[in-house]
N, CA, C and O atoms as a GROMACS GRO file, in nm:
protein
  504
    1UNK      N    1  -0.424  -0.415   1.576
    1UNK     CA    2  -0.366  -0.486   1.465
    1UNK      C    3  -0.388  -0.403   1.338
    1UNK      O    4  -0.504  -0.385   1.301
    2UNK      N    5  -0.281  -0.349   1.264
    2UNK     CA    6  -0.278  -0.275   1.138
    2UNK      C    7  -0.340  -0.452   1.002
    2UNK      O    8  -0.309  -0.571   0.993
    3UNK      N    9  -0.420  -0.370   0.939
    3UNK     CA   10  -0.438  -0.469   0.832
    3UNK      C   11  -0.405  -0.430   0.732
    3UNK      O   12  -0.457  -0.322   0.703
    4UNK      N   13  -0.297  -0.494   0.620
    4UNK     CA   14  -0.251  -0.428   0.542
    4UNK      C   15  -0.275  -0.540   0.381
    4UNK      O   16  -0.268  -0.662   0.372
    5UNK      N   17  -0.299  -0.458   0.296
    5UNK     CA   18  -0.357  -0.544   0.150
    5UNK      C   19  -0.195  -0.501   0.064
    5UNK      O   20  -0.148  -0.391   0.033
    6UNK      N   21  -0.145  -0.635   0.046
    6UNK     CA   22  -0.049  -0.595  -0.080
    6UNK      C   23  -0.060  -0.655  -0.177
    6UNK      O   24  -0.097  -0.768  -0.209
    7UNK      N   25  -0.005  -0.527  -0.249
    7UNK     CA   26  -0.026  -0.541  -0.386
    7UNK      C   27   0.079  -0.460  -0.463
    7UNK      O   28   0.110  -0.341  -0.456
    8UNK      N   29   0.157  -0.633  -0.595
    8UNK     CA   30   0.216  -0.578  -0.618
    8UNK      C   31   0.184  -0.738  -0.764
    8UNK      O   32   0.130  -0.849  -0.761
    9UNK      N   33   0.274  -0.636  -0.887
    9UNK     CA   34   0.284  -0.810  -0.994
    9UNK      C   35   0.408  -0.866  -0.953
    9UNK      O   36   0.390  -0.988  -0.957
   10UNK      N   37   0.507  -0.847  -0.922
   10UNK     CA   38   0.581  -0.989  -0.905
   10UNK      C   39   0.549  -1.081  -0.774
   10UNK      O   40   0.581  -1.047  -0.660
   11UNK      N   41   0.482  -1.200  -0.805
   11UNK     CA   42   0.456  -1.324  -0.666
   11UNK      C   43   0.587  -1.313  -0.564
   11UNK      O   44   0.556  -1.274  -0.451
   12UNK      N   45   0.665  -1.329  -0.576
   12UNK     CA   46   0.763  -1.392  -0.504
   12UNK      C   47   0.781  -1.267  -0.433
   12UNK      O   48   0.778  -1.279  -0.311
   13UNK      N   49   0.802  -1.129  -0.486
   13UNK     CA   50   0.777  -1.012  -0.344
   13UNK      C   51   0.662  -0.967  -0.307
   13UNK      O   52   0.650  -0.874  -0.228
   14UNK      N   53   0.573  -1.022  -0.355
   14UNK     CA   54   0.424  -1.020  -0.304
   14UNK      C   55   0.416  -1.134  -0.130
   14UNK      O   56   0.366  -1.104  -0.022
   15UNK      N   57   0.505  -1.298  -0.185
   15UNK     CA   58   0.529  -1.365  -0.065
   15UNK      C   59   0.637  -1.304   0.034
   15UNK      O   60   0.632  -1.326   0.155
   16UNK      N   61   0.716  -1.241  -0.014
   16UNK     CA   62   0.791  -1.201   0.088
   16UNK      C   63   0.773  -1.099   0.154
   16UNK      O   64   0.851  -1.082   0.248
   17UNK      N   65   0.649  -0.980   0.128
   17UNK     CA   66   0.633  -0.882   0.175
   17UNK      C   67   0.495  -0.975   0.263
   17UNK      O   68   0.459  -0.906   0.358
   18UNK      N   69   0.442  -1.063   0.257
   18UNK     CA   70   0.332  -1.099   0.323
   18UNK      C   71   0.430  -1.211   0.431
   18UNK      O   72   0.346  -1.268   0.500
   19UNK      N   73   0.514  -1.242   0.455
   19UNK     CA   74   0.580  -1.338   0.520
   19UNK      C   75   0.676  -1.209   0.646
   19UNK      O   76   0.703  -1.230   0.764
   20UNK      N   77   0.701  -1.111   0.582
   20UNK     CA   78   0.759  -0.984   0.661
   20UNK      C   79   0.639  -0.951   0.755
   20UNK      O   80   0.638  -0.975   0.876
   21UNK      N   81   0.526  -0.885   0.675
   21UNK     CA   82   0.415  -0.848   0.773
   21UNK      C   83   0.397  -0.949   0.872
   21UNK      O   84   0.399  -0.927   0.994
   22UNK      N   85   0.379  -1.074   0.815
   22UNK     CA   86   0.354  -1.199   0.940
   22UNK      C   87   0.423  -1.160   1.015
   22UNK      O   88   0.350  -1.112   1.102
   23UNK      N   89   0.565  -1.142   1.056
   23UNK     CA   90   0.707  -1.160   1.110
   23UNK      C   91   0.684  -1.002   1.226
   23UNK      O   92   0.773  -0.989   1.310
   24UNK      N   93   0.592  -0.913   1.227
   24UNK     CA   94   0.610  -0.815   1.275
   24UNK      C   95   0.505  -0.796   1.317
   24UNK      O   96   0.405  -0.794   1.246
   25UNK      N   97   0.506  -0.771   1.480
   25UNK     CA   98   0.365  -0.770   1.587
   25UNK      C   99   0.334  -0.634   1.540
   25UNK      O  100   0.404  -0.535   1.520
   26UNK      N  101   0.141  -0.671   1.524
   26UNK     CA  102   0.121  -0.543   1.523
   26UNK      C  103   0.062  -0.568   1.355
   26UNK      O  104  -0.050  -0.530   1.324
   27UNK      N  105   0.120  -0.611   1.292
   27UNK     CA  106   0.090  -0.604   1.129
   27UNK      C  107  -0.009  -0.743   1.125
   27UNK      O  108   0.022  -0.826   1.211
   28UNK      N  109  -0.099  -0.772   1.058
   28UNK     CA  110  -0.120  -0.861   1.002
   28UNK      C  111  -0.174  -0.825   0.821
   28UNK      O  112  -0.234  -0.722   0.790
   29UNK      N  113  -0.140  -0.918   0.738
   29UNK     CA  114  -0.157  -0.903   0.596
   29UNK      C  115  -0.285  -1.009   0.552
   29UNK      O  116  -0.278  -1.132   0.547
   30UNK      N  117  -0.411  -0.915   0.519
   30UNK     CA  118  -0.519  -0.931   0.527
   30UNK      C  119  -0.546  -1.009   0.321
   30UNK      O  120  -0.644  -1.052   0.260
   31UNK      N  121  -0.435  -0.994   0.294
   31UNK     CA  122  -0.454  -1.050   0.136
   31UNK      C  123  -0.352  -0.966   0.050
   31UNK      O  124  -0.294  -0.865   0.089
   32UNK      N  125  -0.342  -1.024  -0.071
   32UNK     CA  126  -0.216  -0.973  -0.161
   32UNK      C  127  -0.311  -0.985  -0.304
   32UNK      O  128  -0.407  -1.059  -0.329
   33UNK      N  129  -0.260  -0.909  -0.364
   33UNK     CA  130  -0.296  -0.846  -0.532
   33UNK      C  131  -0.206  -0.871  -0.658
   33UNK      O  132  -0.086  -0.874  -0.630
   34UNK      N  133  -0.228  -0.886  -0.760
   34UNK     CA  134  -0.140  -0.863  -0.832
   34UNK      C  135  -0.167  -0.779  -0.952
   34UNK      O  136  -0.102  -0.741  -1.049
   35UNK      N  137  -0.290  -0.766  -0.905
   35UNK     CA  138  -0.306  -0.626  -1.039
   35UNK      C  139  -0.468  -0.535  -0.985
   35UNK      O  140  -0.538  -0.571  -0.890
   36UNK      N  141  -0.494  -0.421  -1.070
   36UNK     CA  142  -0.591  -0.353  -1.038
   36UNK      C  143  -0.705  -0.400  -0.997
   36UNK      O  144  -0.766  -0.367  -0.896
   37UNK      N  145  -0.738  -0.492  -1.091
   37UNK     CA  146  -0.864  -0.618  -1.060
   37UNK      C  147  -0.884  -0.674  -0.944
   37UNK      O  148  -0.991  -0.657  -0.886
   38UNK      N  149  -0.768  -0.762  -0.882
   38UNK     CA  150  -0.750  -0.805  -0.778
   38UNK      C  151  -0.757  -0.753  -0.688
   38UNK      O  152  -0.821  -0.796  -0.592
   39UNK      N  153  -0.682  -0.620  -0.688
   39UNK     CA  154  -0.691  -0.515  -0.574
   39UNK      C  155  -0.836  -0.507  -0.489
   39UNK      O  156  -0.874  -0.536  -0.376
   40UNK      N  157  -0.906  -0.436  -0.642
   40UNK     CA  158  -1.057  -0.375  -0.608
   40UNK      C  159  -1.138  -0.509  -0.511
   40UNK      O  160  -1.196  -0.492  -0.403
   41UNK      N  161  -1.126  -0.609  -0.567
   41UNK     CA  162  -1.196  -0.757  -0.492
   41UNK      C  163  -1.145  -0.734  -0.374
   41UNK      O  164  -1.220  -0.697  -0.284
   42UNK      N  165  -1.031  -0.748  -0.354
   42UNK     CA  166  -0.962  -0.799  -0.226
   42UNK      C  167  -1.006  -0.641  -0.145
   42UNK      O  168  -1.090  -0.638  -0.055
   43UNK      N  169  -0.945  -0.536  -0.188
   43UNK     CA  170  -1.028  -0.449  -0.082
   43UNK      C  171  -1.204  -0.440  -0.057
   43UNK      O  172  -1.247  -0.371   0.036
   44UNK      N  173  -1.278  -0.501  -0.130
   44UNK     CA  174  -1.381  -0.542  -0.074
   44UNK      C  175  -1.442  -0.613   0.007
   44UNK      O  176  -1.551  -0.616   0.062
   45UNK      N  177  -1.311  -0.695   0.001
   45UNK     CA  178  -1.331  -0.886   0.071
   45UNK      C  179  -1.256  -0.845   0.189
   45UNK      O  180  -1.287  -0.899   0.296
   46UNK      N  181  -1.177  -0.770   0.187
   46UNK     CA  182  -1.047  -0.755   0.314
   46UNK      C  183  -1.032  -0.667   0.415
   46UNK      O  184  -0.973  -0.687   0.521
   47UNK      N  185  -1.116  -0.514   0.362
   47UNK     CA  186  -1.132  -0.445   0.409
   47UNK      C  187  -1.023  -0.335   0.498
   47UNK      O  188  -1.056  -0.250   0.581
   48UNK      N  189  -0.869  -0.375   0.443
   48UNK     CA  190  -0.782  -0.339   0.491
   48UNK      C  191  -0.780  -0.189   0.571
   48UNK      O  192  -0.858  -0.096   0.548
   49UNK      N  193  -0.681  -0.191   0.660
   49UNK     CA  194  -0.664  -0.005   0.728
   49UNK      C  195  -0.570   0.036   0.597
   49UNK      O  196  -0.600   0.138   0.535
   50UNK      N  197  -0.453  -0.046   0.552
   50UNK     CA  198  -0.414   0.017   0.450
   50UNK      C  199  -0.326  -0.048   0.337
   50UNK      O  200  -0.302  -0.168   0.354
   51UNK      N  201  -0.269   0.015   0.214
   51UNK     CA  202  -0.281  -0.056   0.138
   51UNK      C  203  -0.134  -0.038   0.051
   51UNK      O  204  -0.099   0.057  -0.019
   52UNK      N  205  -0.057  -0.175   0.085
   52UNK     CA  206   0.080  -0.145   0.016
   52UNK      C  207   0.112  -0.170  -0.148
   52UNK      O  208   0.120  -0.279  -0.205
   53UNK      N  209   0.130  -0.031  -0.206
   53UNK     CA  210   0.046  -0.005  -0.369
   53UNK      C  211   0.170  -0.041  -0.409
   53UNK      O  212   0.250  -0.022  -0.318
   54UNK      N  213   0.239  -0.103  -0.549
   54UNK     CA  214   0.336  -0.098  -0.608
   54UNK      C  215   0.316   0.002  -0.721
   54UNK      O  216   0.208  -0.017  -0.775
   55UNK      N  217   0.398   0.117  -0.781
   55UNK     CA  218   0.401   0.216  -0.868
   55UNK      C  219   0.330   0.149  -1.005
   55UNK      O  220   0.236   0.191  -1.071
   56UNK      N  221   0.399   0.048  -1.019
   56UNK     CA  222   0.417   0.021  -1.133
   56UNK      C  223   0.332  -0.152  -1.156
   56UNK      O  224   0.400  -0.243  -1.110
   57UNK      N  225   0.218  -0.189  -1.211
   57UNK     CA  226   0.203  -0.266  -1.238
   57UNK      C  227   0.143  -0.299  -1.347
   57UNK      O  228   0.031  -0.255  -1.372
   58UNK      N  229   0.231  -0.411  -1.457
   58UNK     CA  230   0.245  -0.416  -1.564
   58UNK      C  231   0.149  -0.381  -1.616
   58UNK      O  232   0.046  -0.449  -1.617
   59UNK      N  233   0.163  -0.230  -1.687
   59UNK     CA  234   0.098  -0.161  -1.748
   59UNK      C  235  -0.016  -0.032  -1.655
   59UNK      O  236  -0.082   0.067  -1.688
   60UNK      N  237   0.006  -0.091  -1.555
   60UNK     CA  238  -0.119  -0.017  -1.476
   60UNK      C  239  -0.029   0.102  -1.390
   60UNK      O  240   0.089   0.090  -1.357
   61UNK      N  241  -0.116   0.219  -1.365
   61UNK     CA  242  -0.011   0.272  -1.317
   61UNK      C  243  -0.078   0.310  -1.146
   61UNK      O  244  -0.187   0.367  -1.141
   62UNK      N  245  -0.006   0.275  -1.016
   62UNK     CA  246   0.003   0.285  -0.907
   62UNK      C  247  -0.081   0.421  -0.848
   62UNK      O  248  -0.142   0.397  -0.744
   63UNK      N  249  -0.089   0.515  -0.883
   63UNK     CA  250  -0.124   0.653  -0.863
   63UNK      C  251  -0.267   0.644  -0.922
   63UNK      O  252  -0.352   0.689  -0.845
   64UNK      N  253  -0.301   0.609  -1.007
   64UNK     CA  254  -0.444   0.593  -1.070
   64UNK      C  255  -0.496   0.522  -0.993
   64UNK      O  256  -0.580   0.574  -0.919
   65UNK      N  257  -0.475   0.410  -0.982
   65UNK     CA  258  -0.515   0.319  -0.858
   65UNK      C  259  -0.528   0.401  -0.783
   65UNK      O  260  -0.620   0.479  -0.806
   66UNK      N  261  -0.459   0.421  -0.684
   66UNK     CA  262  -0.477   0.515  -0.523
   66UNK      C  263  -0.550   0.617  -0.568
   66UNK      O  264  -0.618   0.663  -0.476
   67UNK      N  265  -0.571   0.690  -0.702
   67UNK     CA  266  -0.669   0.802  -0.669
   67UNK      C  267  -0.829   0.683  -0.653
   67UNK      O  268  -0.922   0.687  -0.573
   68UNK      N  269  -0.806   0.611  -0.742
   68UNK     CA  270  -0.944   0.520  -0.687
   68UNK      C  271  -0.960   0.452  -0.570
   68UNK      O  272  -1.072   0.429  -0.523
   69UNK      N  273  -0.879   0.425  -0.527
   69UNK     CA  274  -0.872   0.348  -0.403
   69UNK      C  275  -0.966   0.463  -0.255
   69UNK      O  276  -1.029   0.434  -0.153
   70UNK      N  277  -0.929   0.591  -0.320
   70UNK     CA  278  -0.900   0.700  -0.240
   70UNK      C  279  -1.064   0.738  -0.262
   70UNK      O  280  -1.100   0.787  -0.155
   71UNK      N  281  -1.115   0.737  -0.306
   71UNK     CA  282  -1.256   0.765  -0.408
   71UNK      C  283  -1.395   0.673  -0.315
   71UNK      O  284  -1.512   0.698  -0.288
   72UNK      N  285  -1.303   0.562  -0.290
   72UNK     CA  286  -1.434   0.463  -0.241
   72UNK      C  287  -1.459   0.512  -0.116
   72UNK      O  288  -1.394   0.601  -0.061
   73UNK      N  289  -1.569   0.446  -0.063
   73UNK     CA  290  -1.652   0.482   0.088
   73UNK      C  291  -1.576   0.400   0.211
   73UNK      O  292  -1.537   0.283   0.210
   74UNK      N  293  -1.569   0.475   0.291
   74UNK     CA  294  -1.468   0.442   0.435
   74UNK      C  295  -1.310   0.398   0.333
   74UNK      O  296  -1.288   0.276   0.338
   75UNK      N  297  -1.227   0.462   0.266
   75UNK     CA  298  -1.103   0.425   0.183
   75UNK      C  299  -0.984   0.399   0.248
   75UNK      O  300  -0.906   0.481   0.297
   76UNK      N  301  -0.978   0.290   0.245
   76UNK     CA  302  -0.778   0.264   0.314
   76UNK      C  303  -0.688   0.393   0.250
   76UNK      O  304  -0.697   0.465   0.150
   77UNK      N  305  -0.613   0.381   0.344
   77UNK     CA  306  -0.473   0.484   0.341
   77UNK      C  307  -0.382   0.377   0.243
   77UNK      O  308  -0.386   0.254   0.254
   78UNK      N  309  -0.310   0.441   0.157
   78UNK     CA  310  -0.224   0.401   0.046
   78UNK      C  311  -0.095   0.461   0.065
   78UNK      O  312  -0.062   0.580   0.066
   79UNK      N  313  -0.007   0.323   0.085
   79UNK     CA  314   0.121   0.370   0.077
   79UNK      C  315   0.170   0.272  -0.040
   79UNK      O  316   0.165   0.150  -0.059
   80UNK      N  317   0.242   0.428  -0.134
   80UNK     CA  318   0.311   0.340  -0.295
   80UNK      C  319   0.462   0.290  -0.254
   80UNK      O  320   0.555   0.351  -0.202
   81UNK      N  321   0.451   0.164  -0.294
   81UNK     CA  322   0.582   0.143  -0.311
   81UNK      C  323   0.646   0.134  -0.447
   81UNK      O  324   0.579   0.119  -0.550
   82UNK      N  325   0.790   0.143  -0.446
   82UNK     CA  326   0.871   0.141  -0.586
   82UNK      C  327   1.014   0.143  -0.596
   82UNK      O  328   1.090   0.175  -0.505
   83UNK      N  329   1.061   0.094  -0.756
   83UNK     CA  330   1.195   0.059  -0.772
   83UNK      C  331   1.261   0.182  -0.741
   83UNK      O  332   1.375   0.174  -0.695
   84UNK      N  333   1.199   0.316  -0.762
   84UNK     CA  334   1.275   0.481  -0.773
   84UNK      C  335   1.135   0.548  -0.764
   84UNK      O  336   1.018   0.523  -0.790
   85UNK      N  337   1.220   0.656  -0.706
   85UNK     CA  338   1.115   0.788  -0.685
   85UNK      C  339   1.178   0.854  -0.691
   85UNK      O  340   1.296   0.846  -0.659
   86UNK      N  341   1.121   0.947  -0.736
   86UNK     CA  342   1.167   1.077  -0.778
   86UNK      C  343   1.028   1.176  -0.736
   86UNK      O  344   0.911   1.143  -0.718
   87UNK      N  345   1.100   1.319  -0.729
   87UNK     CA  346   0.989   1.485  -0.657
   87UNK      C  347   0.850   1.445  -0.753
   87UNK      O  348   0.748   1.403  -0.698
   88UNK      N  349   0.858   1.467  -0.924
   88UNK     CA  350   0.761   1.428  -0.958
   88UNK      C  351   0.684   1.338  -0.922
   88UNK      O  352   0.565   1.368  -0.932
   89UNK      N  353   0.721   1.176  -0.859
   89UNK     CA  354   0.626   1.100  -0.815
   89UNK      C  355   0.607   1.139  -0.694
   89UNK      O  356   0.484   1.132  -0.691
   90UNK      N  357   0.639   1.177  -0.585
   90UNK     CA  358   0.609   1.222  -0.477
   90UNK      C  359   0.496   1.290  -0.444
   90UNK      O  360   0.421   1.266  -0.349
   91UNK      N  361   0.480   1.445  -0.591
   91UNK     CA  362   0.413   1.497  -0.636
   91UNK      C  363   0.247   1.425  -0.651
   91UNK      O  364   0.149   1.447  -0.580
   92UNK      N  365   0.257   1.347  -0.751
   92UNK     CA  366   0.152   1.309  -0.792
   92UNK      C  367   0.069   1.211  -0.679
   92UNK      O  368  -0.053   1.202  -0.665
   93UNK      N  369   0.179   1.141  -0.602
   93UNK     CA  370   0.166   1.028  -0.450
   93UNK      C  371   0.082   1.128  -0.410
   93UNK      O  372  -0.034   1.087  -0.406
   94UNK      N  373   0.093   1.239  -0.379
   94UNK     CA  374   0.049   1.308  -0.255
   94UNK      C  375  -0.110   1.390  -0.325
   94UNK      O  376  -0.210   1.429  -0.264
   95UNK      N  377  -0.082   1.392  -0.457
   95UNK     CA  378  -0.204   1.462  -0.523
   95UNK      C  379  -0.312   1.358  -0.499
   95UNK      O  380  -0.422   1.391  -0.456
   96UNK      N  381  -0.275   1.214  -0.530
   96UNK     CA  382  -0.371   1.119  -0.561
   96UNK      C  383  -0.451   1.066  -0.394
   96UNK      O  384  -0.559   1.012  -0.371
   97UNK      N  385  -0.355   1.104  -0.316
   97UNK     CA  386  -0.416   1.100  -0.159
   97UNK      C  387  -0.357   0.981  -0.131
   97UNK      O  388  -0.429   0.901  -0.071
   98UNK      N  389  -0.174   0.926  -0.176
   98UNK     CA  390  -0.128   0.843  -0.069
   98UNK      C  391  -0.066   0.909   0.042
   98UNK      O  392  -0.029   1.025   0.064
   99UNK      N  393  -0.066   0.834   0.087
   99UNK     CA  394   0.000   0.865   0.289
   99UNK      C  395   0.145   0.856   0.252
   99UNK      O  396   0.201   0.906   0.349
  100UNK      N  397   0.222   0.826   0.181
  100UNK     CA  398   0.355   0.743   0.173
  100UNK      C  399   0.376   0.710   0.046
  100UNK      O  400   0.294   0.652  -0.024
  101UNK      N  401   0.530   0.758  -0.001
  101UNK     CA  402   0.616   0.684  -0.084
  101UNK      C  403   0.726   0.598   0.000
  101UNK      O  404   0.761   0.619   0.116
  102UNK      N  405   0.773   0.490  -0.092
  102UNK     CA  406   0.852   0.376   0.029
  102UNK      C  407   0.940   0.325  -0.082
  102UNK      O  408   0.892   0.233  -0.149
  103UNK      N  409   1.078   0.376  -0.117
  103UNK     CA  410   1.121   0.311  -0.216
  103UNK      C  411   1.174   0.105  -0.128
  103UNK      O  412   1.218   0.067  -0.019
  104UNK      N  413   1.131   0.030  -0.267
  104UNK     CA  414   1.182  -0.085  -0.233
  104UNK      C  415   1.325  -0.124  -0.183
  104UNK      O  416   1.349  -0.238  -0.143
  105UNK      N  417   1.445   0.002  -0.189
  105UNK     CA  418   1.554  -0.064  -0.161
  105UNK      C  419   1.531   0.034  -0.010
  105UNK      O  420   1.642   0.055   0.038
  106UNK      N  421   1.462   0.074   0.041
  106UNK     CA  422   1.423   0.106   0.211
  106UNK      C  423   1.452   0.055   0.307
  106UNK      O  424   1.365  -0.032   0.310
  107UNK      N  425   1.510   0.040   0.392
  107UNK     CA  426   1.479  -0.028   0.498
  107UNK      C  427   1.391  -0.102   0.546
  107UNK      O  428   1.304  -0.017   0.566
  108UNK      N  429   1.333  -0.227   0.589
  108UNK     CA  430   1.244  -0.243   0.665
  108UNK      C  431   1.165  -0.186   0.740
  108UNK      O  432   1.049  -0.214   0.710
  109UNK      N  433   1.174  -0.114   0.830
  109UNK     CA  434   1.206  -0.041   0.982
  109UNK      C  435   1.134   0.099   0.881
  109UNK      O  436   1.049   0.175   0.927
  110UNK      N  437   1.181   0.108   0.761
  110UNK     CA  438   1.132   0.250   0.710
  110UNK      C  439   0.978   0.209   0.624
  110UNK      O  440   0.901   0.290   0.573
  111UNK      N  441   0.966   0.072   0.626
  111UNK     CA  442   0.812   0.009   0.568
  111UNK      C  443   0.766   0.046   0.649
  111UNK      O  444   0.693   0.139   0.615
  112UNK      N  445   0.762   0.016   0.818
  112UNK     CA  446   0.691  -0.029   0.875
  112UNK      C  447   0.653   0.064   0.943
  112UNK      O  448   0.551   0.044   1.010
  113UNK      N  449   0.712   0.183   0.949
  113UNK     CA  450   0.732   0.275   0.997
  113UNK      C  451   0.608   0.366   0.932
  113UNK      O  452   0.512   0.407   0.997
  114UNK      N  453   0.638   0.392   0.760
  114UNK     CA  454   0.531   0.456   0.671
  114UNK      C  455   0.405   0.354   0.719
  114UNK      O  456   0.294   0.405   0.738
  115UNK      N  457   0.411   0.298   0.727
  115UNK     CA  458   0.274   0.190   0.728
  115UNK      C  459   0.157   0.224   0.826
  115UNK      O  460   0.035   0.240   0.821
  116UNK      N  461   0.311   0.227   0.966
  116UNK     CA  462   0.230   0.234   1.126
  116UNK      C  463   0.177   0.408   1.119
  116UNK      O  464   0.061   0.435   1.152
  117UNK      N  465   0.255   0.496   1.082
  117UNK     CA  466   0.203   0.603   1.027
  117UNK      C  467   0.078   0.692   0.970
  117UNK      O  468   0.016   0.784   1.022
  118UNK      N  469   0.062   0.612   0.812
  118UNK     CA  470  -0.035   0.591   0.808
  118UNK      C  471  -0.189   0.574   0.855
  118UNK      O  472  -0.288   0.635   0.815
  119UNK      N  473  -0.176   0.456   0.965
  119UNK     CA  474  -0.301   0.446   1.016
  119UNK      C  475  -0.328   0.474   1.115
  119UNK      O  476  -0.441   0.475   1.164
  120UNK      N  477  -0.180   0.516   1.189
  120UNK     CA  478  -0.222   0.632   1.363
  120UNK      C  479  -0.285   0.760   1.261
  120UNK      O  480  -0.405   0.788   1.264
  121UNK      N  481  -0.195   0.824   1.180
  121UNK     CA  482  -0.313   0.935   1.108
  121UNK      C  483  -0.440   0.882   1.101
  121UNK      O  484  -0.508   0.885   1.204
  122UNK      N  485  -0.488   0.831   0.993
  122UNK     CA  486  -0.580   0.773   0.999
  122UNK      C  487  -0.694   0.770   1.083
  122UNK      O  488  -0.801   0.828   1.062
  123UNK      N  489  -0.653   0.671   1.216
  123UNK     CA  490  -0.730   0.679   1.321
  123UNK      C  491  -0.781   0.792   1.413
  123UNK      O  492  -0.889   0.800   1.470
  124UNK      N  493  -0.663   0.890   1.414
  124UNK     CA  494  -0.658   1.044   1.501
  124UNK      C  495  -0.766   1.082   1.469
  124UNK      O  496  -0.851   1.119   1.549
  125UNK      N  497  -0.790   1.078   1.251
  125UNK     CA  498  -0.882   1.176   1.237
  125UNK      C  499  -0.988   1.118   1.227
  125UNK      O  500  -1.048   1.157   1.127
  126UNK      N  501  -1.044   1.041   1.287
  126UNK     CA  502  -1.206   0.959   1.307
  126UNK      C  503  -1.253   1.050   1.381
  126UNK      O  504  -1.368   1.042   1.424
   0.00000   0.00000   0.00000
């Protein structure tokens, strides 16, 4: 079972990205965020394999996060999600040590895909 922490500020795709994970064997969604604060708790409390980041949260920026996220002891794998990406964010995604960019107008199938990804890496390298 992949455990996955999302986090994002708008509620209503925070419920629908936690109602998707439900919906797909294999995923379960171990808690949801809506800002940096929340995050840090909930990955303490939750302990996720990994962690679906939104770029952009009001005011906070997604990449700063994941370099912290990335920083802590035993650290979930971070995959950012977002409205657009562009090489520069890709750039910085990959500097800060996420696994994954996932733009929001993606596919499903291409979430779940970066996600499952993620934590087979992950696991290989134990």
């Amino acid at each position: 079972m992949i455990r996955v922490l999302v986090v994002d500020d708008h509620p209503v795709l925070r419920a629908g990205l936690e109602a998707v994970l439900r919906s797909e064997p294999g995923f379960v969604c171990v808690g949801t965020a809506g800002d940096g604060h929340e995050l840090l708790a909930g990955l303490r409390r939750t302990r996720p394999d990994v962690v679906l980041l939104d770029w952009r949260l009001n005011g906070e920026d997604g990449v700063a996060l994941c370099r912290q996220l990335r920083a802590e002891p035993a650290p979930p794998e971070v995959v950012l999600y977002t409205a657009s990406a562009d090489e520069e964010l890709f750039d910085a995604a990959a500097a800060a040590g996420a696994h994954a960019v996932v733009e929001k107008g993606a596919d499903i199938d291409q979430l779940f895909d970066a996600l499952r990804l993620a934590v087979r890496d992950r696991r290989a390298a134990a």
